[in-house]
C-alpha positions in Angstrom: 30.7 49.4 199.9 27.4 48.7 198.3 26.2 52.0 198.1 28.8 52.9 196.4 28.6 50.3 193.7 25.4 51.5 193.1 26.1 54.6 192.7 28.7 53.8 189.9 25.9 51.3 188.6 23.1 53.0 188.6 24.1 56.1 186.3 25.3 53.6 184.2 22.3 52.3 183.1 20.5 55.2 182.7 22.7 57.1 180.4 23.2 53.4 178.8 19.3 54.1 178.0 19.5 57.4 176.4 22.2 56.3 174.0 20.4 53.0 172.9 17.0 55.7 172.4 19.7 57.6 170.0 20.7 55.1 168.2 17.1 53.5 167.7 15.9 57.3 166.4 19.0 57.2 163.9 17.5 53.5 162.4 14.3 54.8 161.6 15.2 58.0 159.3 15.2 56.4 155.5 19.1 56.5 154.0 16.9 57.1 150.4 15.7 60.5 152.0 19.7 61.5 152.1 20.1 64.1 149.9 19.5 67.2 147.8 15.5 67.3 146.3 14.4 70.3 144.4 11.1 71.2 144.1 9.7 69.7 140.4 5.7 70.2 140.8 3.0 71.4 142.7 -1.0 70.0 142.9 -2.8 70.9 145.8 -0.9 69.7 148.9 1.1 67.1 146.7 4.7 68.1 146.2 6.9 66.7 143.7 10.5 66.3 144.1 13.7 65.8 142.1 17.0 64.4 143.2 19.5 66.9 142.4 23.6 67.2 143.2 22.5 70.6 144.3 20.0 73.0 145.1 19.0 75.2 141.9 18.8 79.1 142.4 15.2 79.5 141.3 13.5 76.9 143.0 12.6 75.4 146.8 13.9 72.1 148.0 15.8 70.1 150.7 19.1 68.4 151.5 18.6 65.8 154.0 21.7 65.2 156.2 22.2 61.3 157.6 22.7 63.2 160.9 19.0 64.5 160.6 20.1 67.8 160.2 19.0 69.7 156.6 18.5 73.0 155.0 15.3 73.9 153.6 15.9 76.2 150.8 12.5 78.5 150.4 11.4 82.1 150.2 13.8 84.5 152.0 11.0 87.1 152.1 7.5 87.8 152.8 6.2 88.1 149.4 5.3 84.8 147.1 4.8 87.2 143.8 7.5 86.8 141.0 10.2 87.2 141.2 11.0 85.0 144.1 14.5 85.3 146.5 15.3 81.5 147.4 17.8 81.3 150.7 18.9 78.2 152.3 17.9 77.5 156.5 19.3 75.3 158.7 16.5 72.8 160.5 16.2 68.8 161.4 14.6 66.4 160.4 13.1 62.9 162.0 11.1 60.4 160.2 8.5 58.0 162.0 7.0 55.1 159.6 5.9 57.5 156.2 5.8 61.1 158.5 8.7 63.2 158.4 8.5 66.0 160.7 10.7 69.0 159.2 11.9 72.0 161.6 13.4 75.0 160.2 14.5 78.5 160.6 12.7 81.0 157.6 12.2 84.3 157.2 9.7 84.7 159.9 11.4 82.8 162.4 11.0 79.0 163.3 8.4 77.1 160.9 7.7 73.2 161.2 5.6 70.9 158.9 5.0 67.3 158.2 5.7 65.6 155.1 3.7 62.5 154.5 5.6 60.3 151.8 3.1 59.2 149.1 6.5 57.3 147.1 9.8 57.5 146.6 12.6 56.4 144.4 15.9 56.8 143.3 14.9 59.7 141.2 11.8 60.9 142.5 10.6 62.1 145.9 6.7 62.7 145.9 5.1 64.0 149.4 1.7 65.6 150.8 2.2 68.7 152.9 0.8 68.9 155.8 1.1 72.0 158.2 
């Protein structure tokens, strides 16, 4: 009979464990980062971003989902000369401390960079790429 209370018990804890690990990775991701930001500035690896209700047709950017999913809206082609073809990809997002790793679909295939956050605000979203 004790066996088989440990068998119930044991598999209990241990996907007990995995959704506590869920739940703490859901408390770190910032609920400011929620959102739509469009792409305001460049300088160097600094990158400016706007709050927007939605993405704008000429310009890069990203909605961040509370479920860590987003869409990174970038180049849909090869080529960076003007004029540019903007497309939205699905990808995730997780945030540790002031790093938030991005993972997304493009053009090429799967692409992945970190965004260090320098500040942000209501309004303003400003971040150094790193790749």
């Amino acid at each position: 009979m004790k066996k088989m209370n440990l068998i119930f018990i044991i598999p209990f804890f241990l996907f007990s464990g995995c959704l506590i690990e869920s739940e703490d990775t859901n408390e770190k991701r910032n609920p400011e980062l929620v959102g739509v930001w469009v792409t305001s500035a460049w300088e160097n690896d600094l990158v400016l971003y706007t709050r927007a209700t939605k993405f704008k047709d000429d310009e890069g950017g990203y909605q961040f989902k509370a479920d860590g999913t987003l869409v990174d809206r970038k180049n849909a082609g090869w080529c960076g000369t003007p004029p540019i073809t903007y497309d939205n990809f699905a990808g995730t997002w997780e945030q540790n401390e002031d790093t938030i790793l991005v993972k997304s679909g493009s053009w090429n295939g799967e692409t992945s960079c970190k965004l260090v956050v320098i500040s942000i605000d209501s309004h303003f979203l400003k971040v150094k790429m790193m790749y």
